[in-house]
C-alpha positions in Angstrom: -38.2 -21.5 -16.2 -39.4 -24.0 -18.5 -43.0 -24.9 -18.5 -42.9 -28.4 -16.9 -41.4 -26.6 -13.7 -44.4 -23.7 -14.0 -46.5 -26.8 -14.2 -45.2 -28.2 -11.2 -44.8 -24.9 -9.3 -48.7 -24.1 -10.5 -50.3 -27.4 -9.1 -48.0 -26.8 -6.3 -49.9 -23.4 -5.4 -52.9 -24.4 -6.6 -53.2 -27.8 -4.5 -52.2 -25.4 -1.3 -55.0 -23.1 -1.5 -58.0 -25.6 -2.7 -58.4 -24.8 -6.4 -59.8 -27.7 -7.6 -60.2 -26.4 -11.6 -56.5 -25.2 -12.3 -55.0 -28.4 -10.9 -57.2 -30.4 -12.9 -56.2 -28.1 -15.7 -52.7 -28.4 -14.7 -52.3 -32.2 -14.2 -54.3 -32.8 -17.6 -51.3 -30.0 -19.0 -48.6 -31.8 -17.6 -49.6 -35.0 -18.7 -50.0 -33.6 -22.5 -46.4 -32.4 -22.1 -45.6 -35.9 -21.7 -44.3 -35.5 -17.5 -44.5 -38.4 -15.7 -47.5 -39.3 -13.5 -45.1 -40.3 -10.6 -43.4 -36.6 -11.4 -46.3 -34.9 -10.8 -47.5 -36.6 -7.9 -44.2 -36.6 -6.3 -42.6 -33.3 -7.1 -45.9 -31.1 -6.9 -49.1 -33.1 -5.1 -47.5 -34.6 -2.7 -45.4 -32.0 -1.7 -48.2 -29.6 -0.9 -50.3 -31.5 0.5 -47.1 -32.1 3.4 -47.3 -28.4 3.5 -50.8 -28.2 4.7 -50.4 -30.7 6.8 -47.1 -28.3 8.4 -49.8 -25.5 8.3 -52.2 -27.5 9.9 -50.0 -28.4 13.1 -48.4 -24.9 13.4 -52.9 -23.5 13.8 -52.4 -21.4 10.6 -54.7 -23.6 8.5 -57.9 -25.1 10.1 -59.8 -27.9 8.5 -62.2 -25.7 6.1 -58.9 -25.3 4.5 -57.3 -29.3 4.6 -60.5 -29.9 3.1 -60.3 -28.2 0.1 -56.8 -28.7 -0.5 -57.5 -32.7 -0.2 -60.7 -32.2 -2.8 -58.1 -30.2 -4.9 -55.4 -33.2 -4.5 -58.3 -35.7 -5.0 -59.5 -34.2 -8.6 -55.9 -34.8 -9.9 -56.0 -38.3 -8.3 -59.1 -39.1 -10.1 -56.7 -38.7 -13.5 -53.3 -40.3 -12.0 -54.3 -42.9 -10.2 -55.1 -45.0 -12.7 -52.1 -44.2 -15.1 -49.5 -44.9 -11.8 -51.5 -48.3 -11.7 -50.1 -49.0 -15.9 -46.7 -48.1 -14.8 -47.0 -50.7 -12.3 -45.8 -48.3 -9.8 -46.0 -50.2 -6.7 -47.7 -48.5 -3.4 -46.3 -48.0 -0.6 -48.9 -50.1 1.7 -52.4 -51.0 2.5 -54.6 -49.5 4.7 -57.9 -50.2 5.6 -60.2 -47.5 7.3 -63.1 -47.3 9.1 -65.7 -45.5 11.5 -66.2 -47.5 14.7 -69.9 -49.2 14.9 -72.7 -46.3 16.0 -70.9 -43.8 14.5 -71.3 -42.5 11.1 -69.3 -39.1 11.5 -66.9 -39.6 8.2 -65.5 -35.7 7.4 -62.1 -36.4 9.5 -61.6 -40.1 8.1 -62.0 -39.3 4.3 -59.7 -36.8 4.7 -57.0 -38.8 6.4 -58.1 -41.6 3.2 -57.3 -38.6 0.4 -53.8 -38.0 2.5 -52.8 -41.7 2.8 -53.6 -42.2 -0.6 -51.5 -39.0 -1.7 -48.7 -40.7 -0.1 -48.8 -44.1 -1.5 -51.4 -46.2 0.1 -53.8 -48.0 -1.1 -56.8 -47.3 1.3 -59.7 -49.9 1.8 -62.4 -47.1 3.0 -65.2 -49.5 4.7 -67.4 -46.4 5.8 -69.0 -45.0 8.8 -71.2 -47.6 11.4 -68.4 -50.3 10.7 -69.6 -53.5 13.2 -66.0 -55.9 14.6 -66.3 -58.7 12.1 -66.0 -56.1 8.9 -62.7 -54.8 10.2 -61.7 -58.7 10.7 -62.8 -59.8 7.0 -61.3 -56.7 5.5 -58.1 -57.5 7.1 -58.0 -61.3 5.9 -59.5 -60.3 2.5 -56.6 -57.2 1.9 -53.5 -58.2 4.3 -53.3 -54.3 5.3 -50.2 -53.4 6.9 -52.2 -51.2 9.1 -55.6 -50.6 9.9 -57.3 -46.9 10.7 -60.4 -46.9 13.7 -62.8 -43.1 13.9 -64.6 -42.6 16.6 -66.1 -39.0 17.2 -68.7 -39.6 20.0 -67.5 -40.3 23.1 -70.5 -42.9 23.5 -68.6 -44.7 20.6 -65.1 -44.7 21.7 -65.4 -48.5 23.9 -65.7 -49.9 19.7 -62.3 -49.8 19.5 -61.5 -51.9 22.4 -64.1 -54.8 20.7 -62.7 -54.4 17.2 -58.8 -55.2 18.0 -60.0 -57.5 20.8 -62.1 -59.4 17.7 -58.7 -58.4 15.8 -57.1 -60.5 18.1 -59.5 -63.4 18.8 -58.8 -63.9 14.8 -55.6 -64.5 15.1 -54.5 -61.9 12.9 -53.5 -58.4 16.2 -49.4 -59.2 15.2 -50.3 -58.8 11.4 -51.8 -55.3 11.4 -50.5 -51.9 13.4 -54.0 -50.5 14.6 -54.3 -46.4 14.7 -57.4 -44.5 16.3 -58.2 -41.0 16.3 -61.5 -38.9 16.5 -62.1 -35.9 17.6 -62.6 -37.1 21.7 -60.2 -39.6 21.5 -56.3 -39.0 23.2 -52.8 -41.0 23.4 -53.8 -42.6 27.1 -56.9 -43.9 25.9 -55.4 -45.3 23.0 -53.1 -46.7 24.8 -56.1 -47.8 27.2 -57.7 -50.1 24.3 -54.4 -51.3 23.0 -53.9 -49.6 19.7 -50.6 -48.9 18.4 -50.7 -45.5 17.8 -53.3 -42.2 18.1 -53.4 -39.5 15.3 -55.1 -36.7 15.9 -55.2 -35.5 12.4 -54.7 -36.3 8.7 -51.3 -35.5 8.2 -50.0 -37.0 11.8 -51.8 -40.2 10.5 -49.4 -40.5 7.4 -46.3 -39.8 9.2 -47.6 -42.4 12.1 -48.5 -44.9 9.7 -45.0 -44.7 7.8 -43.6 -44.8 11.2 -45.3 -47.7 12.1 -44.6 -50.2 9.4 -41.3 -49.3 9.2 -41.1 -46.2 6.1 -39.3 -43.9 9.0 -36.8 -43.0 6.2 -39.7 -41.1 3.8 -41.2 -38.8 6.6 -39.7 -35.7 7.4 -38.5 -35.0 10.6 
């Protein structure tokens, strides 16, 4: 085995079990060998972050452990991102995320951010306690292809029904596909407030969001 494909095999490993320090190691070693950002990211990163997002819907990781896989992911981001931007590697799509007004619960939607951005979005994060007219400016200001709505509290839930009907009123609902997840939220009430599609978790978000705009031949079945 040569020792770009230890390289890739190590951040591989290393990105599945949360070890933030080797993969930084590793990415900074791959890129000193010459590899490709896009190689690394695609053959290695990406790869193992679809694996605990597998583990994740089959109950054998929980999300203690998507978290610290997504931190590992993130610190070899933090180094490719802006070296995929030179190559003028284009993304894959725009999404712009947010927690729903009166709710400032964020642990679930920055993880769903480091995933979508592992997979080729760019992500417009707008934070927690996010009121109906930011979602509307981001969308004019960004031209997302789709748009990502948190809500954890139950009491906050009724938000998403204002933000796509303020969507709407803007003229811009047939622009955007609108997802919504949280921990209380389900498919019937999604469907309820009109959204196009409900994620319960980071890795059904991705293959939703692909699904959505039309990327069905990049997710796995």
């Amino acid at each position: 085995m040569s020792r770009q494909e230890e390289i890739l095999d190590g951040l591989y490993e290393h990105t599945l079990n949360g070890e933030v320090t080797p993969v930084v190691e590793l990415t900074q070693e791959g890129l000193a060998f010459g590899m490709e950002p896009l190689t690394l990211l695609f053959d290695a990163l990406i790869p193992a972050l679809e694996e605990v997002g597998r583990l994740f819907e089959i109950g054998e990781y929980f999300v203690p452990e998507m978290l610290i896989s997504a931190r590992a992911m993130q610190g070899a981001m933090n180094i490719l991102k802006p070296l995929i931007a030179e190559t003028g590697a284009k993304p894959i799509g725009t999404f712009v995320m947010g927690t729903v007004k009166g709710d400032i619960h964020d642990i679930g939607k920055n993880l769903c951010n480091i995933m979508l951005e592992g997979a080729g979005f760019v992500v417009v994060d707008l934070g927690v306690n996010v009121p109906p007219d930011k979602f509307v400016a981001a969308i004019i200001e960004h031209q997302p292809q789709a748009v990502g709505m948190s809500a954890f509290l139950t009491t906050t839930m009724p938000m998403f029904k204002k933000n796509i009907e303020a969507i709407k009123e803007a003229g811009l609902r047939d622009k955007v596909k609108i997802l919504v997840g949280g921990a209380p939220v389900t498919q019937e009430y999604a469907e309820v407030v009109g959204a196009d599609g409900y994620a319960p978790d980071a890795s059904s978000t991705v293959r939703l969001t692909k699904e959505l705009i039309g990327l069905t031949e990049s997710v796995a079945s």
